[in-house]
C-alpha positions in Angstrom: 0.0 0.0 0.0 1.6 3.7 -1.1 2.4 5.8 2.4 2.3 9.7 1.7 3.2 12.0 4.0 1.3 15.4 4.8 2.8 18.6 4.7 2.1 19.7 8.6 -0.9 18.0 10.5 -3.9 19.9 11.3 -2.9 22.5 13.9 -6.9 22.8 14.8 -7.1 19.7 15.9 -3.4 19.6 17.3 -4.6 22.5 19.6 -7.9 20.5 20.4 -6.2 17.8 21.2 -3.5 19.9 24.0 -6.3 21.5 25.1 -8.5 18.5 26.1 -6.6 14.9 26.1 -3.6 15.6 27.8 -2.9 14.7 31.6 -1.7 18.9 32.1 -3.1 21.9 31.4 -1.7 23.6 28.7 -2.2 25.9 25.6 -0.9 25.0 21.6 1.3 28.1 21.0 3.2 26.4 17.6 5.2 24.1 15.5 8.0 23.3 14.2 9.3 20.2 12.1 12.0 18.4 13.7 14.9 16.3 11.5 13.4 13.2 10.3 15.5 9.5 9.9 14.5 7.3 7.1 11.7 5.7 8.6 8.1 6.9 7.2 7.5 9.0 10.3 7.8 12.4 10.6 8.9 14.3 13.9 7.6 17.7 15.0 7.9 19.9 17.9 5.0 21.3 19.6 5.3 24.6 21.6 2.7 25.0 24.8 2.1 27.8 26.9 1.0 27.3 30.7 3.2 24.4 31.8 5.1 22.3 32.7 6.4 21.3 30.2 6.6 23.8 27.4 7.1 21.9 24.5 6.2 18.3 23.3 7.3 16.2 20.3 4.3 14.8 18.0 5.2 11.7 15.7 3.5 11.8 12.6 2.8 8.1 10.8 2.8 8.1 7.1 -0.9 7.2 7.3 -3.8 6.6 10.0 -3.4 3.0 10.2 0.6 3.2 9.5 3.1 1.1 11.2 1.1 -2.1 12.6 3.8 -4.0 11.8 7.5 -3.6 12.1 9.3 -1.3 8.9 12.0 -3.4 9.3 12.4 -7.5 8.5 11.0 -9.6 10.9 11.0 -13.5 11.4 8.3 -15.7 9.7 7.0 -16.3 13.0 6.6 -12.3 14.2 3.0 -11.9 15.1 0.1 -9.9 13.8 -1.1 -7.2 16.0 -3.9 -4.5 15.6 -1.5 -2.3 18.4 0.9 0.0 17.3 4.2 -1.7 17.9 5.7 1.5 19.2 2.8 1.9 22.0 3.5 -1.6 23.1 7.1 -1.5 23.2 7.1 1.5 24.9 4.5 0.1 27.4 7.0 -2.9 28.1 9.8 -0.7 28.6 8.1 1.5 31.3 7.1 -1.4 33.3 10.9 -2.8 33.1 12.1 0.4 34.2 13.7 1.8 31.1 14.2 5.1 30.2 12.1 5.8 27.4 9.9 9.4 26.5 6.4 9.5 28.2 3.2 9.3 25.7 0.9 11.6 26.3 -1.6 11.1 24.4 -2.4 8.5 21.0 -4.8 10.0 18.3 -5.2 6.8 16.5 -7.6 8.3 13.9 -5.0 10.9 12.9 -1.9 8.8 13.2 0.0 11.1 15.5 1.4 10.6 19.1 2.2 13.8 21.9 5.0 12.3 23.2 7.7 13.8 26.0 9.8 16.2 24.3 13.5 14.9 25.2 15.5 17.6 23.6 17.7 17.6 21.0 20.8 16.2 22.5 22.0 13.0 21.3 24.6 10.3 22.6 26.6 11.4 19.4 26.1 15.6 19.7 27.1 15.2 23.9 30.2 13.2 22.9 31.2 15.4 19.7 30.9 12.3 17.8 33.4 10.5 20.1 35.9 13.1 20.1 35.1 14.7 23.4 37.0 14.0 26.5 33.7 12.9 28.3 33.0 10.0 25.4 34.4 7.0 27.9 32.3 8.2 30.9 29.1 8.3 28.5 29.3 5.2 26.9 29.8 3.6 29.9 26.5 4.8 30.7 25.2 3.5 27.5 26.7 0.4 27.8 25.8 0.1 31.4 22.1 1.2 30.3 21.9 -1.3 27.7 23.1 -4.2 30.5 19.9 -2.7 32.3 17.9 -3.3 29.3 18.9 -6.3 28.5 18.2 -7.9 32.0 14.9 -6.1 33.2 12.9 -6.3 29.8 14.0 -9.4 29.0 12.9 -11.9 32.1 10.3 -12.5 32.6 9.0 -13.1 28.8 6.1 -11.0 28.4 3.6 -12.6 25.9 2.0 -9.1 25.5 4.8 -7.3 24.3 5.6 -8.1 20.1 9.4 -8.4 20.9 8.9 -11.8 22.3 7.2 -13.1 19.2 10.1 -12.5 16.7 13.4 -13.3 16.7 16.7 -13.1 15.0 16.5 -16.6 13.7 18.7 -18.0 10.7 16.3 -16.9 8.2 16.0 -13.3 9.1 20.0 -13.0 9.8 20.4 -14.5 6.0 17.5 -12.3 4.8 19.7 -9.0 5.9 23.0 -10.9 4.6 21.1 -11.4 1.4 20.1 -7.4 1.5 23.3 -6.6 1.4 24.5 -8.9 -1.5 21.4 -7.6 -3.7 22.2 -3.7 -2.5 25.7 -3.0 -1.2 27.6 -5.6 -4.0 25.2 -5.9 -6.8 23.3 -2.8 -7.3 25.9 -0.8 -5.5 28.7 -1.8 -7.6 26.4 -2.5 -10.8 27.6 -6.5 -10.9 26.2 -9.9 -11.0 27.7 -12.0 -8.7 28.6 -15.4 -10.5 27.4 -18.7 -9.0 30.6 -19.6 -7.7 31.1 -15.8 -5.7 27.7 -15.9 -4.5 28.0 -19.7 -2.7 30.6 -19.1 -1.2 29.6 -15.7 0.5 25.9 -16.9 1.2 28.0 -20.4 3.1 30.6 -18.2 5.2 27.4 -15.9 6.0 25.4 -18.6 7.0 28.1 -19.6 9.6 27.9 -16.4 11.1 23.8 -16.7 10.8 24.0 -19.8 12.8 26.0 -18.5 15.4 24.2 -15.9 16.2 20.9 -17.6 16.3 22.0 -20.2 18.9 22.7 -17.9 21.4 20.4 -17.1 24.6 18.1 -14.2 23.3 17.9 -11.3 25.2 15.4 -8.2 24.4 17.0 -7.0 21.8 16.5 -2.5 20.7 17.7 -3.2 17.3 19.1 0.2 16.5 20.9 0.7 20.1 23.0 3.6 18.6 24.3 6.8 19.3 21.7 9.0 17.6 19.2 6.9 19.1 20.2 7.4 22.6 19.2 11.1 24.4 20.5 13.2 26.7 18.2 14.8 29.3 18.8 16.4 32.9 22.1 14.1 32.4 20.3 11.0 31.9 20.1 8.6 29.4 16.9 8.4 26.9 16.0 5.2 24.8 14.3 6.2 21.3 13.1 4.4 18.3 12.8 0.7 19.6 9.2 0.4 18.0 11.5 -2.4 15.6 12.5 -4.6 18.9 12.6 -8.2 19.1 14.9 -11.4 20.7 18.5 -11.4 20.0 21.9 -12.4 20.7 23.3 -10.2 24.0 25.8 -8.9 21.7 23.5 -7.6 18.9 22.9 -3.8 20.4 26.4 -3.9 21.9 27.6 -4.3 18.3 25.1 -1.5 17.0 26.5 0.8 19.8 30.6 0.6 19.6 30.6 -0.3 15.8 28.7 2.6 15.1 27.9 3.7 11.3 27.6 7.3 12.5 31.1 7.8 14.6 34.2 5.9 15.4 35.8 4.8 18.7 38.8 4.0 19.2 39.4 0.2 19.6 40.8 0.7 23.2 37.9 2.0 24.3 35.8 -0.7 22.2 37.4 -3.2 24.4 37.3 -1.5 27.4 33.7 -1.0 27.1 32.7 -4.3 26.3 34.5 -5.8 28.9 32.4 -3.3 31.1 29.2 -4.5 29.9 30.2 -8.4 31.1 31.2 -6.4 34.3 28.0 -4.8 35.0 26.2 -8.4 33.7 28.4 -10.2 36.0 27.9 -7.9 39.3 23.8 -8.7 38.5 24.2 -11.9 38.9 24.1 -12.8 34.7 27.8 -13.1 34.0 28.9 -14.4 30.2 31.9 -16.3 29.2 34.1 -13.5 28.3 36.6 -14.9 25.3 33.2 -16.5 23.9 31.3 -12.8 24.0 33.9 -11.0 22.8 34.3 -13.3 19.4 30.5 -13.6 19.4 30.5 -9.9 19.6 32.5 -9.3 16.1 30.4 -11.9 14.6 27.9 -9.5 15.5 29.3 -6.8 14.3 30.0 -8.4 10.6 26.4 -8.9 10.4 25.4 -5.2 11.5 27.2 -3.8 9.8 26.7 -5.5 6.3 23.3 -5.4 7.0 23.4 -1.3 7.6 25.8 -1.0 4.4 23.5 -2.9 2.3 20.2 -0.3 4.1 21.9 2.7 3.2 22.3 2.0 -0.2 18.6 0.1 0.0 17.5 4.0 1.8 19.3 5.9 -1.5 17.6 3.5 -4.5 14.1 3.0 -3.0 13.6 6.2 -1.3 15.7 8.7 -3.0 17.4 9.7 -0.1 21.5 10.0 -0.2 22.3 11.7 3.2 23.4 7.8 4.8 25.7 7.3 1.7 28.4 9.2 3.6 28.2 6.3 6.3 29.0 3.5 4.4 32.9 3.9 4.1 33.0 3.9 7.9 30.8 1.0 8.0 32.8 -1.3 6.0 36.1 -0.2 7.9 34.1 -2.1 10.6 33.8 -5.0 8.4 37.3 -5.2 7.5 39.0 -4.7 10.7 37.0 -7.8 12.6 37.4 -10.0 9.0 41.2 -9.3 9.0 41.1 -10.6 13.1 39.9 -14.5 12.2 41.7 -16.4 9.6 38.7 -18.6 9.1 37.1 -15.4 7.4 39.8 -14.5 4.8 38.1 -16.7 2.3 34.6 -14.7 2.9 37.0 -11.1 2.9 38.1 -12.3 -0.1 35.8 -12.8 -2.5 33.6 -9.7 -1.1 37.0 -7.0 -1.9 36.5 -8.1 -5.6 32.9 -5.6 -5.6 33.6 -4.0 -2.4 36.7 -1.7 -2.2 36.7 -0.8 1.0 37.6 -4.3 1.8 40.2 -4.1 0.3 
């Protein structure tokens, strides 16, 4: 079904809404679009007179009934809901404790949600994309955040929430390793991989695939990275996690230190993931550290393919180019953890012939 996307929503019935569905008194005073990602929702903040607060962020889905279902691949066996999977994760979240933005208010008919307003201050922006003296102390709070996550929304399962009825299984881990092949080799490069170059990429994938899927599965964010991470009153802010399923511990740990958006350096890549087993282990849910931390740049072959392969997916099916500039750092990812494990110089191989920056 085609999506569209309205100009500015109805600022009549925004100000209706303020005035009579919110939990506080307060008075619509303006708007003012917010930057977007490359999701079908669009991000506006809403200026009130009266409060407490004094401005709130309204997400706007591409449609009334948008956004039932996940935007991005799910497993065969993700379930069908009639809930907005962002209202539900976001319900889960709250009752494990994580810091995530209050809703205020859902106008189902209208596709928009009042939500908290949590600033504009990103993990990235507070650590001057990595290069800021404070960047170890705040990851650690990221990381130490995410350990929170990972233990308080994960146990016990919670048949409510969607998260627990999808999973990265084989198929979808091969379905994002397959994205990439069709958009970050073939179209990207403008090739047809021969029969030969394609088996033996889709065999050393699948290894990874298989790997990951084994694992215990923990609730899993998906996109646990430094834009989606906020800054408020000094306190980390979990956005965008309406994607969320079951996952290997090591998935959003990848998605945080090998991020597409900044660099850290691998010092403090190490450091940090030793401190996530370290917070883990003081919980009482300690991991098998030389096991994590190879499990961990499995991980982080798959994410980051699988983001290389979205970006150029983001610039060919929705005209958009801004994430283009991304993909260089990316694959630097790739090759660093390829180039640690000789049993994946076969795989780095044959992927340098149509990717250069494997090279």
């Amino acid at each position: 079904m085609a999506s569209f996307l309205p100009s500015l929503p109805d600022p009549v019935r925004i100000s209706d809404t303020i005035r009579t569905k919110l939990p506080f008194r307060v008075e619509f005073s303006g708007v003012a679009p917010l930057a977007g990602d490359a999701s079908n929702r669009r991000y506006f903040r809403l200026q009130v007179r009266g409060g407490p607060p004094h401005s709130l962020v309204l997400m706007q889905l591409a449609s009334p009934e948008g956004f039932k279902q996940s935007e991005e691949a799910v497993s065969h066996s993700a379930p069908v809901t009639a809930e907005l999977p962002f209202v539900n994760i976001l319900n889960h979240l709250l009752k494990a404790d994580v810091a995530v933005p209050a809703l205020h208010y859902y106008d189902e008919a209208a596709g928009l949600l009042y939500l908290e307003d949590l600033g504009d201050v990103t993990l990235a922006l507070a650590s001057q994309e990595g290069t800021s003296p404070d960047t170890p102390a705040l990851y650690r709070e990221a990381v130490a955040a995410l350990a929170h996550l990972h233990l308080k929304a994960s146990f016990p399962a919670d048949p409510a929430c969607l998260a627990f009825g999808r999973a990265f299984d084989v198929p979808l881990l091969m379905w994002e390793f397959d994205h990439f092949i069709e958009y970050g080799i073939e179209k990207r490069a403008g090739v047809n991989l021969s029969e030969g170059e394609r088996h033996t990429i889709r065999t050393e994938m699948r290894k990874i695939a298989e790997l990951l899927a084994v694992q215990p599965r923990v609730f899993t964010h998906r996109d646990y990275h430094s834009r989606n991470l906020m800054m408020l009153e000094d306190r980390l802010r979990v956005i965008d996690f309406q994607d969320a399923l079951l996952g290997p511990a090591s998935y959003d740990l990848a998605s945080l230190l090998r991020d597409s958006y900044l660099s850290l350096p691998e010092e403090l890549i190490e450091e940090l993931v030793v401190h996530y087993l370290e917070v883990r282990a003081k919980a009482g849910a300690p991991l098998d550290r030389v096991q994590f931390i190879r499990l961990f740049d499995m991980t982080s072959i798959q994410r980051n393919l699988k983001a290389a392969g979205r970006f150029v997916y983001i610039l060919l099916e929705k005209n958009n180019d801004r994430y283009l500039q991304y993909i260089p750092r990316t694959l630097a990812n790739v090759k660093y953890n390829l180039l640690r494990y000789r049993a994946l110089h076969p795989l780095r191989r044959v992927l340098m012939r149509h990717v250069p920056e494997l090279q």
